[in-house]
N, C-alpha and C positions, 0 to 999 in steps of 0.2 A: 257251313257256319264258320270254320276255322276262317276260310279265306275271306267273308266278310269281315270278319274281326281285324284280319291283319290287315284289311284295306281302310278299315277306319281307325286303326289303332298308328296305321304307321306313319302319318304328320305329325300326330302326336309325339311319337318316340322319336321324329326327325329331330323335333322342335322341342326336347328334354336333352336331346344330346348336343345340340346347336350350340344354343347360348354356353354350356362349359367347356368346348372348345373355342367358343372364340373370346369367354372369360380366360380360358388360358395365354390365348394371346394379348389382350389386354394386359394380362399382368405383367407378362416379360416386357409390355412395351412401358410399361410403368417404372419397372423398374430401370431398364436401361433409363428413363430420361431422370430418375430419381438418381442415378448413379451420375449420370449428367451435369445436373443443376450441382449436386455435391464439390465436383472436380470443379465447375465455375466457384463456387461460392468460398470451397477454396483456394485458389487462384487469385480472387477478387480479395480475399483476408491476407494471403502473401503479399500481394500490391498494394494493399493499404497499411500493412506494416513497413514494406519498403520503404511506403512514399513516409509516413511519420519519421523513421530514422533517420532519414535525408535530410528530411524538413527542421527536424530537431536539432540536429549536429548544425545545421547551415543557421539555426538562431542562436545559439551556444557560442560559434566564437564573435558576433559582432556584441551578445549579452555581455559575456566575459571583456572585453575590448572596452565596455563604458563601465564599468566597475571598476575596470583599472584605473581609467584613466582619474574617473573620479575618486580613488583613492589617493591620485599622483596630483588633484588639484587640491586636496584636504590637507596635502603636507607645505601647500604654497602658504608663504607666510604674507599678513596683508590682508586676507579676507574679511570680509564684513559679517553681521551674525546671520542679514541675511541669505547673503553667498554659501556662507555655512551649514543655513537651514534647506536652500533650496539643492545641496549639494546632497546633504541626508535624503533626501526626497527622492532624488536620481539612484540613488544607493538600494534606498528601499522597494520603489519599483523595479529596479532591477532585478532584487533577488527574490523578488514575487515572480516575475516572468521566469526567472530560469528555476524557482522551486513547481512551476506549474509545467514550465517542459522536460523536465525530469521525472514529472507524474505523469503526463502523457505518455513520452517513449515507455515507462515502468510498465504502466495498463496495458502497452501493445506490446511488449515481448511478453507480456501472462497470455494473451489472448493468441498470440500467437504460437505458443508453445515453445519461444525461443530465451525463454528467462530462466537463467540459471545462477544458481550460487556461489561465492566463490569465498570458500572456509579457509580465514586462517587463524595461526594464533592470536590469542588478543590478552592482554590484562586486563582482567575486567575491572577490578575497581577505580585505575585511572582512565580508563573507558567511559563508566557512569559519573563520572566529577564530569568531565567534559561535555558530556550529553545537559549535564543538569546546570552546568554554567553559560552554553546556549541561550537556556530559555529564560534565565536570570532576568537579563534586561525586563524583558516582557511582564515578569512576573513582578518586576520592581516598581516600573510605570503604573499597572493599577495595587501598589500597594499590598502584595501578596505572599503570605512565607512561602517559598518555596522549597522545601526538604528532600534530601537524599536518605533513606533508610536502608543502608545494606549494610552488613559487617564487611569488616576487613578482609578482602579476599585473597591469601596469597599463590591461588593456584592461577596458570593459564587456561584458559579454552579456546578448544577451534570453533570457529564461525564466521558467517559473513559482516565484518563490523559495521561495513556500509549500510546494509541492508538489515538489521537490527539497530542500528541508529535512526533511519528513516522511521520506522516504526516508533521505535520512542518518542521522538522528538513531533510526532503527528499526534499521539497522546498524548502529548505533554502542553505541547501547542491548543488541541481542543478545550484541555481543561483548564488553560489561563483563558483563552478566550470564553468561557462562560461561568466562568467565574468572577464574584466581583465580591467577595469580603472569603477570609478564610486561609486557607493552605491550598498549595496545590503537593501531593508527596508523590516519590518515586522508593516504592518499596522493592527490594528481592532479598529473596528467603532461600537459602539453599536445604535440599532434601535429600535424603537416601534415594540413590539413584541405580541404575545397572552398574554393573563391573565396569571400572572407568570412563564412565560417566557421570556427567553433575548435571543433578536435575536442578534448575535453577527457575522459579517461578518472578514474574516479574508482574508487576502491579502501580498502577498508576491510575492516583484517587484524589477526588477532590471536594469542597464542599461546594459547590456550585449550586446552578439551576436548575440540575437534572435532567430527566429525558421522560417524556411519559408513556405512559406502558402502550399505547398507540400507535407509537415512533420507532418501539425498540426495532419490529421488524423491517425497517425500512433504512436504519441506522446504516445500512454499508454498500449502499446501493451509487452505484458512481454517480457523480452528478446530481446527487440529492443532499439535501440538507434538511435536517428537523432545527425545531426548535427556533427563539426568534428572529427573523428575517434580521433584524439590523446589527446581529453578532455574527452575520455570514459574511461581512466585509474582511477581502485580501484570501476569503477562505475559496476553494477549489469544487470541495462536494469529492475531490478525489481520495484526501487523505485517509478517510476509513477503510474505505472501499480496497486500496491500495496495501495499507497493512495487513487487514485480514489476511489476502493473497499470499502477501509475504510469511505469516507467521505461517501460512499453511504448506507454505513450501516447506517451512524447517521442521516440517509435521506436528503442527501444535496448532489449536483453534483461540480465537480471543474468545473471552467468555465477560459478558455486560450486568453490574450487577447498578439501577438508577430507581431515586424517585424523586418526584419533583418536591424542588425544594430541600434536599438531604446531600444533593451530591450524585456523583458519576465515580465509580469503582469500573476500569477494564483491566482484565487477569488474564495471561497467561504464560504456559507453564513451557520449556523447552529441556529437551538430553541432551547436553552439549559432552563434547567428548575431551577429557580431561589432554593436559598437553605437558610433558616432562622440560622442565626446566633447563635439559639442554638442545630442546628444541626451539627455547624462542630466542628471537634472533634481538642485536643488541638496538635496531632503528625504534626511533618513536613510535607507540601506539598508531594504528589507521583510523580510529576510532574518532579523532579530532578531525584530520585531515575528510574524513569518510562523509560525517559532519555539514561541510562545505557545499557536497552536493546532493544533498539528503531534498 
């Protein structure tokens, strides 16, 4: 009896023990090619970071090259208003194409791991006057108060001013462009913070169009825009998208407070690390120059 059992039991127990040895082997081979496609995919993400660096730097000087030159034709004297106007034109496209290849490269050193900070001291309150007289013009064209809300600040902090300018100034920016009656304000509040540190919250609010509760999740997504199509003119889809990253580098999340029709509040909050007044050094704020290429 035994011996017939084991002769009809034993295909069976072949064919139990079969398929999880050769499920064993499938998996290492899974994995190796899973380990595989990883090494291409990365490799394919270092090459396409390469090639944008290259690609970026190589439009940057002939960008920089027509803004010059077009500033050295705005000092000729002679011109006509419309030489003048179509001279502004050349101006302003210009510095849409290099505010868009500055957001390119910016997204591919996040994506590639290759973005870093670079903290120094800064004055902050001739920092924020600068940030806020940027966007002046813009805010003057549709008839807008534009306000500064910060106390007088007489300590230094360290930080990246470039990179906390870009940030602002993409705030600042969204909220004149949808805004069309009202203020647009630039608040910061400083708080009790760690031991030499200043927690310093920053906020920039406006009475606009709002965002609708639909939109907020979608609000920082590259290459996306909410809200209406014909206020997305000169705009990227990169600008939120781009700041988020950044304020998350300096370990702080933007937080969105909108309803339509009331306005757009975005807040957040950074520890910047106090700096002793014989460490800063006697050259101009970077904070204007940083500005430039924000």
């Amino acid at each position: 009896m035994q011996v017939l059992i084991n002769r009809f039991s034993f295909p069976f127990k072949a064919r139990l023990h079969w398929p999880w040895s050769t499920r064993g082997a499938e998996v290492a081979q899974l994995r190796a090619e899973l380990a595989q496609a990883r090494g291409a995919a990365a490799a394919a993400k270092s090459a396409r970071h390469a090639c944008i660096t290259r690609t970026t730097h190589e439009l940057r000087t002939p960008l920089n090259a027509v803004l010059g030159y077009a500033q050295l034709l705005h000092m000729e004297a002679g011109l006509t208003a419309r030489q003048s106007q179509h001279l502004r034109i050349i101006e302003q496209a210009g510095h849409h194409m290099l505010a868009l290849v500055d957001d390119i490269l910016t997204l591919s050193c996040q994506e590639a791991g290759t973005f870093l900070l670079h903290d120094e001291p800064l004055r902050l309150s001739s920092f924020l006057d600068n940030v806020t007289d940027l966007v002046r013009p813009q805010a003057a064209q549709k008839r807008l108060v534009l306000r500064l809300d910060a106390p007088s600040w007489p300590h230094a902090v360290k930080v990246d001013a470039q990179r906390l300018c870009q940030v602002l100034l993409n705030l600042l920016a969204n909220a004149v462009r949808f805004t069309d009656d009202g203020e647009v304000v630039l608040r910061v509040r400083a708080t009790a913070g760690p031991a030499g540190m200043a927690r310093l919250q920053f906020e920039v609010a406006d009475t606009g169009l709002g965002i609708a509760p639909q939109d907020l999740p979608q609000l920082f997504r590259p290459f996306h825009q909410v809200g209406d199509a014909a206020r997305h003119a000169g705009g990227t889809g990169l600008g939120l998208a781009i700041s988020r990253q950044l304020v998350r580098a300096m370990g702080a999340e933007i937080e969105v407070r909108s309803a339509l029709g009331h306005g757009t509040t975005f807040t957040f909050t950074l520890d910047l690390p106090l700096v002793a007044p014989a460490a800063m050094q006697p050259a101009p704020d970077r904070g204007a120059e940083a500005t430039h290429d924000a």
